[in-house]
Biotite code that builds the C-alpha atoms (Angstrom):
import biotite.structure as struc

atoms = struc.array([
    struc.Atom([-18.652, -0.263, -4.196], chain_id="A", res_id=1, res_name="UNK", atom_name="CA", element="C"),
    struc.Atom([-21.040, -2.970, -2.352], chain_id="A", res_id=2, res_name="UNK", atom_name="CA", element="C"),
    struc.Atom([-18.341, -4.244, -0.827], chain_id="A", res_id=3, res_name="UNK", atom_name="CA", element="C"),
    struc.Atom([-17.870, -0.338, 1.017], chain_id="A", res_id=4, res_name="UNK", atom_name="CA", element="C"),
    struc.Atom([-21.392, -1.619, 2.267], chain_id="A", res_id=5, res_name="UNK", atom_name="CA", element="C"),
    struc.Atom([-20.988, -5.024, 3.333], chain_id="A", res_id=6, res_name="UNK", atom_name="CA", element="C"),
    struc.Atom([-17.390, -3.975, 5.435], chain_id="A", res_id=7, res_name="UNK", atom_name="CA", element="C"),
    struc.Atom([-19.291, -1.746, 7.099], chain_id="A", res_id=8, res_name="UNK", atom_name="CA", element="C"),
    struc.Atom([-21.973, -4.048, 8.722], chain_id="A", res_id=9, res_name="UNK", atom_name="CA", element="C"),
    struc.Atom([-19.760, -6.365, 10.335], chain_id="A", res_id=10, res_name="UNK", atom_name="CA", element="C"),
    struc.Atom([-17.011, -4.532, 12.603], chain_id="A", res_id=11, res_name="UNK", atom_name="CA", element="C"),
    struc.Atom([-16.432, -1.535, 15.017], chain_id="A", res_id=12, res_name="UNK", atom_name="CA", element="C"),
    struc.Atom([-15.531, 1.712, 13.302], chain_id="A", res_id=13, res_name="UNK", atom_name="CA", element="C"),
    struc.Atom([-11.913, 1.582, 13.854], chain_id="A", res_id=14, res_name="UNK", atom_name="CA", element="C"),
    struc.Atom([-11.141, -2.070, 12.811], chain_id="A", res_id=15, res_name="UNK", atom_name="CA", element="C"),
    struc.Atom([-13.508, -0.743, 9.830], chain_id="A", res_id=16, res_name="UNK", atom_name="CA", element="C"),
    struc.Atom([-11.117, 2.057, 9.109], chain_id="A", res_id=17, res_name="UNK", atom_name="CA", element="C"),
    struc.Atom([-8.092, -0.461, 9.358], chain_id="A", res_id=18, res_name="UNK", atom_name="CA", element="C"),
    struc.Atom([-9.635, -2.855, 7.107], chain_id="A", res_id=19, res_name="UNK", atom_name="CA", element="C"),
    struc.Atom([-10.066, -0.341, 4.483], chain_id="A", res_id=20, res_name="UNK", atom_name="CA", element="C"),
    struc.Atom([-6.224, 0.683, 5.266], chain_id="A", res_id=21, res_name="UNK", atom_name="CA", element="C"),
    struc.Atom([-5.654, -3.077, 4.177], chain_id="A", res_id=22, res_name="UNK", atom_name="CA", element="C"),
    struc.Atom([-7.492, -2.573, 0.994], chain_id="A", res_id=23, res_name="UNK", atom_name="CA", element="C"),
    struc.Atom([-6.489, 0.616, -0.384], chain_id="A", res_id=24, res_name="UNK", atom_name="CA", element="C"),
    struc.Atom([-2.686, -0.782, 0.378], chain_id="A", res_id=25, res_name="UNK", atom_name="CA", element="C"),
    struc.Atom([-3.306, -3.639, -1.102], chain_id="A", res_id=26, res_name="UNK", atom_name="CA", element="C"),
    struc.Atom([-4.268, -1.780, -4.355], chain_id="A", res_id=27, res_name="UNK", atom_name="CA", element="C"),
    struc.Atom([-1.505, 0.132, -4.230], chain_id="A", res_id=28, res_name="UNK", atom_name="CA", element="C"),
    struc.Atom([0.183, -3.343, -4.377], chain_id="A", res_id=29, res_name="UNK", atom_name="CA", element="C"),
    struc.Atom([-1.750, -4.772, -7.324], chain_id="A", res_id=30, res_name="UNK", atom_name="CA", element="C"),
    struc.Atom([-0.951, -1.183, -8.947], chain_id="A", res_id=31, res_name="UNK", atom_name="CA", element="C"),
    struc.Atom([-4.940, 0.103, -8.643], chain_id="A", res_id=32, res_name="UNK", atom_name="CA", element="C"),
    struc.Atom([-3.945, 3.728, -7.647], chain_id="A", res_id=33, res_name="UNK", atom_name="CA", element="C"),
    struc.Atom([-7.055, 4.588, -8.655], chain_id="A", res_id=34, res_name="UNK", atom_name="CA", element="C"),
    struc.Atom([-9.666, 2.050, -6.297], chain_id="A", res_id=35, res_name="UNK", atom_name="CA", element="C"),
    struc.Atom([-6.663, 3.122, -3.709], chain_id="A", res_id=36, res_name="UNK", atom_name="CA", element="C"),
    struc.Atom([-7.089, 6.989, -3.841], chain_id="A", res_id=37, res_name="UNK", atom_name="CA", element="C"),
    struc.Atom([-11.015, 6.213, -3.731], chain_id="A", res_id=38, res_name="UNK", atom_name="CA", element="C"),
    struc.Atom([-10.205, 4.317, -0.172], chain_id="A", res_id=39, res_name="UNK", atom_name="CA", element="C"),
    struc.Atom([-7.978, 7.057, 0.548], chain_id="A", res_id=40, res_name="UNK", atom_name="CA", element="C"),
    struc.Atom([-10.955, 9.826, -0.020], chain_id="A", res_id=41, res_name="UNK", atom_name="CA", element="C"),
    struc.Atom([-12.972, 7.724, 2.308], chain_id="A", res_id=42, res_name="UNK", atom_name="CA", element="C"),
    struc.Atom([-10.447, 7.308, 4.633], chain_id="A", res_id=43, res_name="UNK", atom_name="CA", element="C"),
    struc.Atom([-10.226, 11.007, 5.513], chain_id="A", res_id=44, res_name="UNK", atom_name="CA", element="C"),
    struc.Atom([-14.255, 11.544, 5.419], chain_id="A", res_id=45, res_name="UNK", atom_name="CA", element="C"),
    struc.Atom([-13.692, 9.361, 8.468], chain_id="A", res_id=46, res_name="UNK", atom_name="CA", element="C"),
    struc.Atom([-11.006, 11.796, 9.448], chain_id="A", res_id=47, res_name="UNK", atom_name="CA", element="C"),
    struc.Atom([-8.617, 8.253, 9.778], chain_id="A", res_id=48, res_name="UNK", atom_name="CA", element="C"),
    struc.Atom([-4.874, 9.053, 9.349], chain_id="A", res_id=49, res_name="UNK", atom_name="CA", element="C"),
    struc.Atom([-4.331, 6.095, 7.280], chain_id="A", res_id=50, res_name="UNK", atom_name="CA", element="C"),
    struc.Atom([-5.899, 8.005, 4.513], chain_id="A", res_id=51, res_name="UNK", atom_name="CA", element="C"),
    struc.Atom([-2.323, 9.990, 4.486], chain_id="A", res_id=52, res_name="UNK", atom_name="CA", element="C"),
    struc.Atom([-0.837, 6.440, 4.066], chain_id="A", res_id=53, res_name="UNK", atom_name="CA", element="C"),
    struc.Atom([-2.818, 5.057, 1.453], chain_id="A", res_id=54, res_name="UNK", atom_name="CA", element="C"),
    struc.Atom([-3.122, 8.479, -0.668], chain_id="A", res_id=55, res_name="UNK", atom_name="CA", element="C"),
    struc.Atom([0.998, 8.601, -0.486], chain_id="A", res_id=56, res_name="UNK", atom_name="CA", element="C"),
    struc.Atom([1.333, 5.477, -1.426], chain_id="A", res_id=57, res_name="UNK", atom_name="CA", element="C"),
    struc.Atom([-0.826, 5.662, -4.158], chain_id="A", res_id=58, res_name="UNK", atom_name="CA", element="C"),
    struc.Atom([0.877, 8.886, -5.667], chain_id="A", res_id=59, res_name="UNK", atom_name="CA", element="C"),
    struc.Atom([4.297, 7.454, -5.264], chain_id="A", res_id=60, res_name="UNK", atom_name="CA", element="C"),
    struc.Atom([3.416, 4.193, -7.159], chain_id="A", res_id=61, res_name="UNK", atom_name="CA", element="C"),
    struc.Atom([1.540, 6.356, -9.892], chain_id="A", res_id=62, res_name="UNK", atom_name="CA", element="C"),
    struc.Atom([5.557, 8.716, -9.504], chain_id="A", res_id=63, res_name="UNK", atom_name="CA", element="C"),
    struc.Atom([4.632, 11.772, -7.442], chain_id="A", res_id=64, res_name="UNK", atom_name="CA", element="C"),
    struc.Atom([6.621, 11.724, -5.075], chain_id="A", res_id=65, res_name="UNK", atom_name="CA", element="C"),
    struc.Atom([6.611, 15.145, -4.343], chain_id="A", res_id=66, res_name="UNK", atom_name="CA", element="C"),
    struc.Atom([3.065, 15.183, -4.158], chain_id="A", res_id=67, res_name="UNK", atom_name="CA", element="C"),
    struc.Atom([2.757, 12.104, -2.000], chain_id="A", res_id=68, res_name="UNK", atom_name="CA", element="C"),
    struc.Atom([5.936, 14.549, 0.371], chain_id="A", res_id=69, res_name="UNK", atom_name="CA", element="C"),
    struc.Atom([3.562, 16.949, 0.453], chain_id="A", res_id=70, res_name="UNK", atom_name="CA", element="C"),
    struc.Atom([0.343, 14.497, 1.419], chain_id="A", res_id=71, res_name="UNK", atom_name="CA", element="C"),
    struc.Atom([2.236, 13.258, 4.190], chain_id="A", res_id=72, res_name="UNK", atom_name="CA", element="C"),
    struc.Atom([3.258, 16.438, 5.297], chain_id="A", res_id=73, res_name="UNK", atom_name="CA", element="C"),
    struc.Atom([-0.480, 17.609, 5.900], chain_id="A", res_id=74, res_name="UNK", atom_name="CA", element="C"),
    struc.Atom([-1.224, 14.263, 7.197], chain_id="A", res_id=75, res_name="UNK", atom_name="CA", element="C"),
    struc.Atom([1.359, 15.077, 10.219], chain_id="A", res_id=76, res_name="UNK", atom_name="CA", element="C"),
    struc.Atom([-0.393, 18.331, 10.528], chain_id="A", res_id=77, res_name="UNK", atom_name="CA", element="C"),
    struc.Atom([-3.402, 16.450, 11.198], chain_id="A", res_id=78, res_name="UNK", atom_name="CA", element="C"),
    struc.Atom([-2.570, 13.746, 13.025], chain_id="A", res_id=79, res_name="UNK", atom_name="CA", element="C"),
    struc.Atom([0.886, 14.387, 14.719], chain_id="A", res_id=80, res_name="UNK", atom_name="CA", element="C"),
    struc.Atom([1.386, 11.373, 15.945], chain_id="A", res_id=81, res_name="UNK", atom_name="CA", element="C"),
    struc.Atom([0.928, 8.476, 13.293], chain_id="A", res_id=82, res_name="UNK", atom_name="CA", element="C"),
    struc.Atom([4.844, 7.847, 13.339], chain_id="A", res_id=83, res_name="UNK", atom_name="CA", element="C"),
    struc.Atom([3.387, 5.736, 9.878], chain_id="A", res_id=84, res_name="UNK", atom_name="CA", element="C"),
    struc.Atom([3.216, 8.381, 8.555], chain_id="A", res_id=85, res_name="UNK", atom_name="CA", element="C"),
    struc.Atom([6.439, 10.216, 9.742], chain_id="A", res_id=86, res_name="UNK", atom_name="CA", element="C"),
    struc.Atom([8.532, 7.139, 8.547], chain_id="A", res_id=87, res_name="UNK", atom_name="CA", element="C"),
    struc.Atom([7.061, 7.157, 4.751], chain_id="A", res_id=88, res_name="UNK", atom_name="CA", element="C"),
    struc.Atom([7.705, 10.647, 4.673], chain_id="A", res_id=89, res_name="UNK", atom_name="CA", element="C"),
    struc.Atom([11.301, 10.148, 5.671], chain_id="A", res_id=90, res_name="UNK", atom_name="CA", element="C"),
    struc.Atom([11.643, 7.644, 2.714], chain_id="A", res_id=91, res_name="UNK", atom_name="CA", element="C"),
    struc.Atom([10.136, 9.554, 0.456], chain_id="A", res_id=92, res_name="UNK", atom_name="CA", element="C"),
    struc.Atom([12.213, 12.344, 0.885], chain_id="A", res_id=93, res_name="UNK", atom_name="CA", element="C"),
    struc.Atom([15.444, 9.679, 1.386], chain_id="A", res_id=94, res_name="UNK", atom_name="CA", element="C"),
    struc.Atom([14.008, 8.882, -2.446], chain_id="A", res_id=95, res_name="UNK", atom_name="CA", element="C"),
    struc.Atom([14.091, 12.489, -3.158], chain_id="A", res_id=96, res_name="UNK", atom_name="CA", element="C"),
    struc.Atom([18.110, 12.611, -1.752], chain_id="A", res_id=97, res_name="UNK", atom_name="CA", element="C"),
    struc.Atom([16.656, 15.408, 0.584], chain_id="A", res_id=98, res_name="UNK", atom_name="CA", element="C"),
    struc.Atom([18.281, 13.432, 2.776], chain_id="A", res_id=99, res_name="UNK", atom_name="CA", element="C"),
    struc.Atom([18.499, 16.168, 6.027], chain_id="A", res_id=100, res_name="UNK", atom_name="CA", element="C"),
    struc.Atom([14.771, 16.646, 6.007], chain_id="A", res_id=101, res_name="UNK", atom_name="CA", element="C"),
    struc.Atom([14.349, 13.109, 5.754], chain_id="A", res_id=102, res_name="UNK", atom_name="CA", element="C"),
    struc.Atom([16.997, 12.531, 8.991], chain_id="A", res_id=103, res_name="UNK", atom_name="CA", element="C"),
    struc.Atom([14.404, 15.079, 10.428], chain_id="A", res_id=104, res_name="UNK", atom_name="CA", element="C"),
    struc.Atom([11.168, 13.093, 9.491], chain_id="A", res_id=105, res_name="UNK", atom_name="CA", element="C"),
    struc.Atom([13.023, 9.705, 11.134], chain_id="A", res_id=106, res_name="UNK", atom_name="CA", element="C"),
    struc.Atom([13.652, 11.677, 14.381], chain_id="A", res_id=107, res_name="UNK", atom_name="CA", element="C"),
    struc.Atom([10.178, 12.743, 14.662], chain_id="A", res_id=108, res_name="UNK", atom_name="CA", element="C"),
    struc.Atom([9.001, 9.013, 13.831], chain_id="A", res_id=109, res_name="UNK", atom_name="CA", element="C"),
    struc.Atom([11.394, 8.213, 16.651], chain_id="A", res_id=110, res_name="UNK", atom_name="CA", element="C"),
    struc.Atom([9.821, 10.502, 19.313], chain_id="A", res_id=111, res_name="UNK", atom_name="CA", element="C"),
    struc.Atom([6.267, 8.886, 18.852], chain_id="A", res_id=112, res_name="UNK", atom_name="CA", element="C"),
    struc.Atom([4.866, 6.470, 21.391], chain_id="A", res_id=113, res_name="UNK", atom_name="CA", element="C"),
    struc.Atom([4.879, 2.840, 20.044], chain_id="A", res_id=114, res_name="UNK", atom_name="CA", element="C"),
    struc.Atom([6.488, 3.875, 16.774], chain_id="A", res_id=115, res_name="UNK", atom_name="CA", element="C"),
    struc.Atom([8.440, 0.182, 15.332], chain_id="A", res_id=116, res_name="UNK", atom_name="CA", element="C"),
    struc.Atom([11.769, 1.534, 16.216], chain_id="A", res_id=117, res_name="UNK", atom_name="CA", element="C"),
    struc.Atom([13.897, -0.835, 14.328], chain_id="A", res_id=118, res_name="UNK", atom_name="CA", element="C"),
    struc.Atom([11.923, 0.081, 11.116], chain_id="A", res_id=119, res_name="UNK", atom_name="CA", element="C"),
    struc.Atom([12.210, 3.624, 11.567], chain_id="A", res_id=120, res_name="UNK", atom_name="CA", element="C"),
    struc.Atom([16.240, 3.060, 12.656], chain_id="A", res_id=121, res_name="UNK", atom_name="CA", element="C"),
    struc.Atom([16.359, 0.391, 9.114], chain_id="A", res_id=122, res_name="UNK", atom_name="CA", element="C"),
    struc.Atom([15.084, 2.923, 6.936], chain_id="A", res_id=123, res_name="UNK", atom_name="CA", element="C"),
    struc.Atom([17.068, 5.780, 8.485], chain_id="A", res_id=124, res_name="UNK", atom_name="CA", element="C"),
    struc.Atom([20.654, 3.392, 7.920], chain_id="A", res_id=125, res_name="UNK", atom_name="CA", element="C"),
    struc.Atom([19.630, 3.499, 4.173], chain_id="A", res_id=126, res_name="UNK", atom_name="CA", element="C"),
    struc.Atom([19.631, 7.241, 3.930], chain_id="A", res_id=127, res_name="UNK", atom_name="CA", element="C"),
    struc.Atom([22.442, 7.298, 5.570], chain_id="A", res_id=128, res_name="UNK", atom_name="CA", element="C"),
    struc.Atom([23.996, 4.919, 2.895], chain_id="A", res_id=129, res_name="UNK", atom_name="CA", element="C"),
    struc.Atom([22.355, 6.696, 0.085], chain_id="A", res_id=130, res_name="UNK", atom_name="CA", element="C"),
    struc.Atom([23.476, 10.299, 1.339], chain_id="A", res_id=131, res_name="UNK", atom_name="CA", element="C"),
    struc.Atom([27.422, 8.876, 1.786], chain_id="A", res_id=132, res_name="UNK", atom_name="CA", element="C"),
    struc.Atom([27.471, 7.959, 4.699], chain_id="A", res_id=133, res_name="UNK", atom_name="CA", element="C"),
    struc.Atom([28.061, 3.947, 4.892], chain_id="A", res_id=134, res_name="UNK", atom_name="CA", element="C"),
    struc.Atom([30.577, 4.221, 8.100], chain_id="A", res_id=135, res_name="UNK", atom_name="CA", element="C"),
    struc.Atom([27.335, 5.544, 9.891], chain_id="A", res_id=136, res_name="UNK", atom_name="CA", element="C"),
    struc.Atom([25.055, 2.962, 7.949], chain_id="A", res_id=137, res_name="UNK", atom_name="CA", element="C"),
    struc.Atom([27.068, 0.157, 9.514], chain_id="A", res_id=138, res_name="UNK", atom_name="CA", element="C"),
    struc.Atom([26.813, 1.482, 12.689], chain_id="A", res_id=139, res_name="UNK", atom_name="CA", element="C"),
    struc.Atom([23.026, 1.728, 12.477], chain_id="A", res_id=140, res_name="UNK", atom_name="CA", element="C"),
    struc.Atom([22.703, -1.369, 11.564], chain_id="A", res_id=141, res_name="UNK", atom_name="CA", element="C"),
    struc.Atom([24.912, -3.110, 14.175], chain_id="A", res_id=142, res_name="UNK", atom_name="CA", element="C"),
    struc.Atom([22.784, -1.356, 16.716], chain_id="A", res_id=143, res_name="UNK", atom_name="CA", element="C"),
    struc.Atom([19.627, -2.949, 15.332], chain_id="A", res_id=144, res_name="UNK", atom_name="CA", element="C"),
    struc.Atom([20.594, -6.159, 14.798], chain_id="A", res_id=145, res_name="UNK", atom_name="CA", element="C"),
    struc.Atom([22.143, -6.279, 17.963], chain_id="A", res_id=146, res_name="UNK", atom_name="CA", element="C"),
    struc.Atom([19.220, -5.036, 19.829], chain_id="A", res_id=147, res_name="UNK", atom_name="CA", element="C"),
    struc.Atom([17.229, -7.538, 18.490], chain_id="A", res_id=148, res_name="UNK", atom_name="CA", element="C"),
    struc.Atom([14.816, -7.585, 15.476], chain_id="A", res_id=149, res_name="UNK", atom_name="CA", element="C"),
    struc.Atom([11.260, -8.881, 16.037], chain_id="A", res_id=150, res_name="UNK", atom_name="CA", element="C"),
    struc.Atom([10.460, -12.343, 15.323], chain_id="A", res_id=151, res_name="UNK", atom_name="CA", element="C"),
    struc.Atom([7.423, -11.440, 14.131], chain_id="A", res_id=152, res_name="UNK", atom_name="CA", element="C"),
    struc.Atom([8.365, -9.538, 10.812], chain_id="A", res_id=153, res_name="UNK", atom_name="CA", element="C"),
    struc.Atom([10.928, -11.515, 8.620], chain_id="A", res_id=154, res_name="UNK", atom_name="CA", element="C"),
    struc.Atom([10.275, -8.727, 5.919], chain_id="A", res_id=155, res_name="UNK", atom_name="CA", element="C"),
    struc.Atom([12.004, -6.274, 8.390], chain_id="A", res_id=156, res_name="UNK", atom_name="CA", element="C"),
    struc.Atom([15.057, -8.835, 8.997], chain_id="A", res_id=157, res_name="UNK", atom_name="CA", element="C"),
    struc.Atom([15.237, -9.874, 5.583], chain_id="A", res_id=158, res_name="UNK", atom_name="CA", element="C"),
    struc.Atom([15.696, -5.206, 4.595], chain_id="A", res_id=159, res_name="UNK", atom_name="CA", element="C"),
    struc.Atom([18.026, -5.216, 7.178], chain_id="A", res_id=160, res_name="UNK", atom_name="CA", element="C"),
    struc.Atom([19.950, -8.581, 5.980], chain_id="A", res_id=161, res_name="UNK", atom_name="CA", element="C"),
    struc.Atom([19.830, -6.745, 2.538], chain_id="A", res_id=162, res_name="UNK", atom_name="CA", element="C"),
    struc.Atom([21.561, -3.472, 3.921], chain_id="A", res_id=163, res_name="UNK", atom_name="CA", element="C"),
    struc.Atom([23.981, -5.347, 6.061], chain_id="A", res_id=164, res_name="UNK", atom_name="CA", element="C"),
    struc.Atom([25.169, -7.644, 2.410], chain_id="A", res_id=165, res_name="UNK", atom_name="CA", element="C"),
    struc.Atom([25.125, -4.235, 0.720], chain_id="A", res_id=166, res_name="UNK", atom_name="CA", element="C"),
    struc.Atom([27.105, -2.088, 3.555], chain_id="A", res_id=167, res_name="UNK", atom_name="CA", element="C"),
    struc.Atom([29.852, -5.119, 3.083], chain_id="A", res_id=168, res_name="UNK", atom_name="CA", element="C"),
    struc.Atom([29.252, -5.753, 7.149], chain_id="A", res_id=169, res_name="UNK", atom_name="CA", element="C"),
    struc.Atom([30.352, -9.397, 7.896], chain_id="A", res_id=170, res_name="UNK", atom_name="CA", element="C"),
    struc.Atom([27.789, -12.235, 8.221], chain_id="A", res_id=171, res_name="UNK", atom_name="CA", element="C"),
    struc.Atom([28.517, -12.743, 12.061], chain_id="A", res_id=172, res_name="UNK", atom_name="CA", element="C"),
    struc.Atom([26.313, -9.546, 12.788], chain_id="A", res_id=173, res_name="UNK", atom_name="CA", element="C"),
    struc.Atom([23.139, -11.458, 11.326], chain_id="A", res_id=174, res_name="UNK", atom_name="CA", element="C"),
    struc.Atom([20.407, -12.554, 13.930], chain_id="A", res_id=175, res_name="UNK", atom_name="CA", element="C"),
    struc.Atom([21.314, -15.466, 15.861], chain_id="A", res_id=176, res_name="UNK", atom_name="CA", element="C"),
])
């Protein structure tokens, strides 16, 4: 772990804490649950709410979901207002079809400052298409894209492209 010690010498303690974020997800990405749930451990010595993100994560990759439910469910007990976490939670259960708690988990995502709205709205339209619900799916979905969806994240527009192909919704709707 020398590189625990050489991250630490060279940044405040909360760009610290996000860099390890960065890590430990990007394990999870490489499929190194293992070096992720170590971050994650470390993570919540510093008492940083991505630890909830990166331990989920991890679990879910490794299939426990209902473990990494129940992770992110303390994590909100903690830190109430990482809407982060409140969104993955909503997936999770969405992945879990426990699809009212999970319309729940989006609202509350919804209600935090600065939360990415058109994520949190995204993720909630493919619930709602995954509970049988499409007419409301489309909906959603027309709302975001015609709100506008940051330039600055083409992995959001291309989920939301992806749910607008697979809701049948005609091209027109795409971003401009």
């Amino acid at each position: 772990m020398r590189w625990l010690t050489s991250l630490f010498k060279s940044t405040n303690p909360h760009r610290q804490a996000e860099r390890l974020v960065d890590r430990g997800l990007g394990y999870v990405r490489e499929g190194q649950t293992a070096k992720a749930l170590t971050i994650a451990r470390y993570l919540h010595e510093l008492r940083h709410s991505g630890g909830f993100e990166v331990e989920a994560q991890a679990l879910a990759r490794d299939g426990a979901k209902d473990q990494a439910i129940a992770v992110l469910e303390n994590g909100l007990e903690v830190a109430p207002t990482s809407w982060l976490n409140a969104n993955l939670l909503g997936n999770y259960l969405s992945d879990q079809a426990r699809y009212d708690e999970a319309f729940d988990a989006y609202d509350r995502a919804m209600a935090i400052p600065g939360a990415n709205r058109a994520l949190i709205e995204s993720n909630r339209a493919l619930a709602l298409q995954r509970s049988g619900r499409p007419d409301e799916a489309r909906e959603k979905i027309a709302a975001i894209l015609a709100s506008g969806v940051p330039d600055d994240d083409p992995g959001l527009f291309e989920f939301i492209e992806g749910l607008r192909s697979d809701l049948e919704m005609p091209q027109s709707l795409a971003r401009q």
